[in-house]
C-alpha positions in Angstrom: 94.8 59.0 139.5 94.3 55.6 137.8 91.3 55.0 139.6 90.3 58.4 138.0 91.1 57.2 134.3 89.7 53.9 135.1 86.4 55.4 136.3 86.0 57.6 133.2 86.4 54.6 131.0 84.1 52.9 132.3 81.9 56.2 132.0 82.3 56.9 129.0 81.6 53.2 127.6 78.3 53.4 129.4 77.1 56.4 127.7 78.1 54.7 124.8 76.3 51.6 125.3 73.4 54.5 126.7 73.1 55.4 123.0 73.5 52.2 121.9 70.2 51.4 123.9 68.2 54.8 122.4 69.3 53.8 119.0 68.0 50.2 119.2 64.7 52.2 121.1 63.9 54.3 118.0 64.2 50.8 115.7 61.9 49.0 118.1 64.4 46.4 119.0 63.2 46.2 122.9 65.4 43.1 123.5 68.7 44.8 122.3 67.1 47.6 124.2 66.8 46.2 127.5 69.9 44.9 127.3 72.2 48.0 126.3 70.5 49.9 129.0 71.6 47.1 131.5 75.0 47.3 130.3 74.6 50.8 130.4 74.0 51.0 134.1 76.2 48.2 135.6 79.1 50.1 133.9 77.8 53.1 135.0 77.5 52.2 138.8 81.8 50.8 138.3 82.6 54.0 137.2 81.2 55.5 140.1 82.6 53.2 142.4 86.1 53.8 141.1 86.0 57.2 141.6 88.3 59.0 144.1 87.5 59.0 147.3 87.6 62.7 149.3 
């Protein structure tokens, strides 16, 4: 079940950083932008790769 726990973190800090990325949209700061949704997705992608394993 760590992986579990470990995998929502890092879930739950992507949606997070998601919106981060919206937020920084609406203001027209494309750099920040760009990069939150990068963040966003990498952390995304280890969270889904920690999941259990049926």
């Amino acid at each position: 079940m760590k992986n579990l726990r470990e995998g929502l973190r890092w879930l739950d800090q992507a949606f997070a950083d998601l919106k981060t990325a919206r937020d920084c949209l609406k203001d027209g700061n494309f750099y920040a932008t760009a990069f939150f949704a990068q963040q966003a997705a990498e952390k995304a992608l280890k969270g889904f790769f920690l999941r259990p394993r049926i």
